[in-house]
N, C-alpha and C positions, 0 to 999 in steps of 0.2 A: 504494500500500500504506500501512500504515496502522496499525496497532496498535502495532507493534514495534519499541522505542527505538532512534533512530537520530542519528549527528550530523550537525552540517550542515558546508556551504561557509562562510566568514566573509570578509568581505570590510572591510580595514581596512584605515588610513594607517603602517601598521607596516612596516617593514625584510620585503620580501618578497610586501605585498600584489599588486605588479604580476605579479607570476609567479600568484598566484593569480586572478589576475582576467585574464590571459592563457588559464589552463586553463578558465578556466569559460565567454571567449569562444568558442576553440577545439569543447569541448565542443558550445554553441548553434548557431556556423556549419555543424560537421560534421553534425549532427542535420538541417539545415535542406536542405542539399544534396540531401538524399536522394530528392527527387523527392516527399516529400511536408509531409504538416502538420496538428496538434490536440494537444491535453490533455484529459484527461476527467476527471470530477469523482472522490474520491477512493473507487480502488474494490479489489475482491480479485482477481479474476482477470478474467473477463469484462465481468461488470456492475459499478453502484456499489451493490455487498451488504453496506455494511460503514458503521458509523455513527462511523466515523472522521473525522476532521475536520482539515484544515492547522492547524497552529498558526500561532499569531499573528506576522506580521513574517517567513515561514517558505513562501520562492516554490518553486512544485515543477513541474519542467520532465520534459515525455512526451513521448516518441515510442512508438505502438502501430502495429505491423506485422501482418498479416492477409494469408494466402498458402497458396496448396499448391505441385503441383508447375509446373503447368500455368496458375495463375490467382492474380493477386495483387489484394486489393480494397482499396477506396482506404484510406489511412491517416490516422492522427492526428501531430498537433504540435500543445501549447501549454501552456499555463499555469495555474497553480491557487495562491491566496495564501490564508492566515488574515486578517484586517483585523481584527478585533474583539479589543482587549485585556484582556479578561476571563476571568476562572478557568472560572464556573459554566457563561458561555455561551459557543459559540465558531462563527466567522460564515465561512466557506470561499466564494471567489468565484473562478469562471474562465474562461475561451474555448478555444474549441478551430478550428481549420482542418481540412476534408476533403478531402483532396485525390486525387485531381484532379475537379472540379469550375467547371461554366460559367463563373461566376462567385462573388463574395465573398459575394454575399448566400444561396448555396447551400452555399457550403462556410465560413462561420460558423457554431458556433453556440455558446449562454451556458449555463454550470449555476453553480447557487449552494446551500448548503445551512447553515440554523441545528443547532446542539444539546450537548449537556454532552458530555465526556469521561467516560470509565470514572472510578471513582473519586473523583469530584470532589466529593460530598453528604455522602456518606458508604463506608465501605469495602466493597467488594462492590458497590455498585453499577453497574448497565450501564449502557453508553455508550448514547445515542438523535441520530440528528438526522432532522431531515425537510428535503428541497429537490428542486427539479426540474432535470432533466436534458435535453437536445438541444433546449435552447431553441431556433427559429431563425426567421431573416427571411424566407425563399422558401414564402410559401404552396403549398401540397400539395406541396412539394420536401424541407424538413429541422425545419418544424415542429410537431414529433413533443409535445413539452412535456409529460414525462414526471412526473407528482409521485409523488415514494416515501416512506415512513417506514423505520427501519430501528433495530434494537434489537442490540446484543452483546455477549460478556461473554468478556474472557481471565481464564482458571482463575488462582486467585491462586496465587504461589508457598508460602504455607501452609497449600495444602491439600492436602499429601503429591501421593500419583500424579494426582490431579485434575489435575493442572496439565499435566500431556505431552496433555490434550485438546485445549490449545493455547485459540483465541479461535474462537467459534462466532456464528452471527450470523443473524437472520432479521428477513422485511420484506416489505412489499407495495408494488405499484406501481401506478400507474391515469393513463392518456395520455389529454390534452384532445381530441386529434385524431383522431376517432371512422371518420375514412377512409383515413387513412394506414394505420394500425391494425388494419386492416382487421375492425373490430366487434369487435376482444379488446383491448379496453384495458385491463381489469383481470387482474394476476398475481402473481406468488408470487416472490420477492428470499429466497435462502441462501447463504451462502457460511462457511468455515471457513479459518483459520492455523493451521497444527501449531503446537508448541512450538520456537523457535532451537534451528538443531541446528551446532556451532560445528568448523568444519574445519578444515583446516593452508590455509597460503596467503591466502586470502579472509577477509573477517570473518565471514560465516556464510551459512548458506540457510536457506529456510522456506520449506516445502510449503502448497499454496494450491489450494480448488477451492471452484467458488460456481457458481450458476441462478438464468436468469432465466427463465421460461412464459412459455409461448404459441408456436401452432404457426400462426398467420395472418401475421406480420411477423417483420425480420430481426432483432431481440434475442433470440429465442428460443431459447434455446441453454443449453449444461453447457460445462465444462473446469476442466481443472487443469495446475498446472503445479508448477515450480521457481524462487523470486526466489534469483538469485544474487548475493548483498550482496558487491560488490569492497571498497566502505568501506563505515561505515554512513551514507552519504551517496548513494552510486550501488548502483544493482542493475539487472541483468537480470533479466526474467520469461519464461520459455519452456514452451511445452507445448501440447496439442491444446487445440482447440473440436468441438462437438460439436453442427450445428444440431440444434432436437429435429422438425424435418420438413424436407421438401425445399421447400415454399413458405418456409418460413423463410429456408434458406440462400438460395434466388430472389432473397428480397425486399434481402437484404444483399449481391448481387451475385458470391455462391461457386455455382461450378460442381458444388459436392459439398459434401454435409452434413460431410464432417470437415475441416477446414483445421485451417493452424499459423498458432502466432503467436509474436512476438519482441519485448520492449517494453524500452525503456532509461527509468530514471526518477534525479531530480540533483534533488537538496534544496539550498537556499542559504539557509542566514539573513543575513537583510537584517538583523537589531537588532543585531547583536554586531559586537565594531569591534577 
């Protein structure tokens, strides 16, 4: 996720850091156990619909779960950083694990993504980035090499009720690998963030739902959900998927077009001490 101010982990030589860097081991190893493993590039709900981008010095750790009652498909673990210390532009790189999978060279793959922040030129302005997604090493296995562009805009706080439309967002995608793909490389990236809606107990929730097309492979797919921000550093994402055909769901290994999913996401900034 993405749009929506959040703090990090800090991780310092101060009276206390080892208890934080204890929870944040904890955190990784329990995530790890889980029988599986990836990260994915910075997205809204399903896809990466969202032209948000890591900040700089600012590691962000996934676990995504994918499941019905009956059928659990393989899952994500890993990591997504900012590298690039620039206002105007900002440069997001990451790996993810699939697991379970043959081998490393099947269940790696890289996404990386350039582009400005909302805001940044001038006021009002939308956010943009362009990168590609499910890079991967196992020819006709995982490399998919997805390049997308993506453009979005959260409603400013002065502009009266404009603003409860929350962050809107729209993009196209187009896959190098024309057999994976099965001949529908080119489609259509949307997704939307309500407005923070702020609750007792937790720091807050935001409602989240985003599409990716295409009815020949397994991205094809609608959902929404709930991020439940415990701090503004961790949150839960929960809620349905929705293949939009059943060769879809096929091709992503769901026994039924509608599965759940469960995702934990842990921001850490590495620059602050």
């Amino acid at each position: 996720m993405k749009k929506i101010k959040r703090e990090y982990f800090i991780l310092s030589n101060k009276k206390g850091s080892k208890a934080k860097l204890y929870l944040l081991l904890s955190v990784v190893i329990n995530i790890a156990i889980v029988k599986v493993v990836a990260a994915t590039p910075s997205t809204t709900f399903w896809a990466p619909s969202t032209p948000y981008l890591q900040p700089f010095g600012v590691l962000h750790i996934t676990y995504d779960s994918y499941f019905t009652i009956s059928n659990m498909l393989p899952m994500y673990i890993g990591l997504t950083s900012g590298i690039l210390p620039t206002k105007e532009i900002n440069l997001e790189v990451g790996f993810d694990f699939l697991i379970p999978q043959k081998d490393i060279t099947s269940s790696l793959i890289l996404n990386t993504k350039i582009g400005t922040p909302e805001d940044t030129l001038f006021k009002g302005q939308p956010g943009w980035s362009f990168g590609i997604f499910n890079l991967g090493f196992k020819k006709g296995v995982n490399d998919f090499n997805i390049l997308y562009f993506m453009l979005g805009k959260t409603m400013l706080e002065d502009w009266g009720a404009i603003k409860y439309l929350g962050t809107l967002e729209f993009g196209a995608y187009y896959g190098l690998n024309k057999e994976l793909l099965n001949n529908e490389q080119f489609g259509i990236m949307a997704g939307w963030f309500s407005y923070p809606i702020d609750i007792p107990i937790i720091d807050k929730i935001v409602l989240a739902w985003d599409i990716m097309t295409g009815k020949n492979h397994g991205f094809g797919a609608t959902g929404g959900g709930i991020y439940f921000f415990i701090t503004p550093s961790i949150d839960l994402l929960t809620g349905p998927v929705y293949f939009l055909s059943k060769k879809s769901a096929q091709s992503a290994g769901a026994i039924s077009q509608l599965i759940w999913t469960l995702q934990l996401d842990v921001d850490i900034d590495l620059k602050k001490k």
